[in-house]
C-alpha angles and dihedrals in degrees: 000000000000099000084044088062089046092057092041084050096050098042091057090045083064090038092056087034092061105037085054097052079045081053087057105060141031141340083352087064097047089041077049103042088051088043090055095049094049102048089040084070100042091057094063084084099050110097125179137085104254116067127171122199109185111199133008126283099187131323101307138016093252090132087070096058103108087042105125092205104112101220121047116187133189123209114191146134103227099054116086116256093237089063119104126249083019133119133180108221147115123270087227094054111033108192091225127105119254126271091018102108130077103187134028127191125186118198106207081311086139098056094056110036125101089228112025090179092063084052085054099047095048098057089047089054085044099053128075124230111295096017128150130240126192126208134211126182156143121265110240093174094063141061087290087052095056092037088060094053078039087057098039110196112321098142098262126135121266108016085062089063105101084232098221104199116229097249097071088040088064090051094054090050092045092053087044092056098262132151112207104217096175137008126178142168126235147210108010111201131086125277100267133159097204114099100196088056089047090057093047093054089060089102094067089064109111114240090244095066096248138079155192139304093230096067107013127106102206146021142214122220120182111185134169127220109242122242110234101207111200126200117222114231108234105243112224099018115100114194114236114231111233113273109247090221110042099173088049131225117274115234131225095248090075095066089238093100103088113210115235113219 
């Protein structure tokens, strides 16, 4: 078991090691760089004082900046343990207690991770009624999705992501009591290493900042962990069941029952 959970440690470290060098060329730092400024503005909305952001989205936390939540974590694999505002753990088992965080973010945790319905399963212990969770992930129903069956596994980043579509994201949620607020796809141009292309295909960007799931390689989803309200019985008090007769029978005692014979 233990050399099991070595392996499993080791094998996310790469995995994180790998996405973050993707983060710093082309076309991973512009897919980075879009991802950063849209979730920079959704976390304005986010209030609290426990945040959780599981995986790296470039070299610092800068896009969380204007997030009013007071403390702002980081759980990888890659940062040194000595580091503030740092923790060493897996996504599938958070070292926090349940019900003490009120935002989670994942950054393409999902994509990466042996049992993404253990992930899943650990933010919604971790977060408090009412609490937010942010996803991050890679488009399978879009260009990038074809050029990764194209690719087939060679060990590069990202055709390597399983590319769970947001579709079944919002199922997962759904069944684990979760209501989607927003959704949004990222990034829509092809996968390209040319920069000079890339620069050219600027022009196909809506004007919104997001795209479509056609040609975008990645996707947002902010969803809040529903509240179950449940309603005390009352000790000592039986309800009565409704009389069938409300008005009541008159008896024969009182001379208005006429005899028939």
């Amino acid at each position: 078991m233990m050399n099991q959970s070595r392996f499993c440690y080791e094998h996310n470290s790469q995995l994180g090691q790998a996405l973050a060098d993707w983060y710093t060329a082309d076309p991973g730092a512009r897919v980075g760089a879009h991802e950063r400024e849209v979730l920079s503005g959704m976390v304005n909305d986010l209030f609290g004082y426990q945040l959780l952001q599981l995986g790296e989205l470039g070299a610092d936390m800068a896009h969380l900046a204007q997030c009013p939540i007071q403390r702002k974590t980081l759980v990888s694999h890659r940062a040194e343990a000595e580091q503030p505002g740092v923790i060493l753990a897996e996504a599938q088992r958070l070292p926090v207690a349940s019900d003490s965080i009120d935002a989670v973010i994942l950054v393409h945790t999902l994509d990466f991770s042996s049992d993404p319905h253990q992930v899943l399963r650990e933010a919604d212990r971790s977060l408090i009624p009412d609490g937010h969770l942010v996803i991050l992930g890679f488009n399978p129903r879009s260009i990038w999705g074809v050029r990764r069956i194209l690719s087939g596994k060679h060990c590069q980043m990202p055709w390597d992501a399983r590319f769970l579509s947001m579709t079944r994201i919002k199922d997962w949620l759904g069944l684990l009591g979760f209501d989607t607020l927003h959704s949004h796809y990222l990034f829509q141009r092809p996968p390209l290493q040319n920069p000079r292309l890339l620069d050219k295909l600027k022009i196909i960007d809506p004007p919104s900042g997001y795209g479509y799931m056609l040609f975008s390689a990645a996707y947002i989803l902010v969803a809040r962990k529903r509240t179950v309200i449940l309603t005390p019985l009352k000790n000592g008090i039986k309800q009565q069941r409704p009389k069938l007769f409300p008005v009541g029978i008159p008896s024969s005692s009182q001379g208005n029952v006429r005899r028939v014979g």
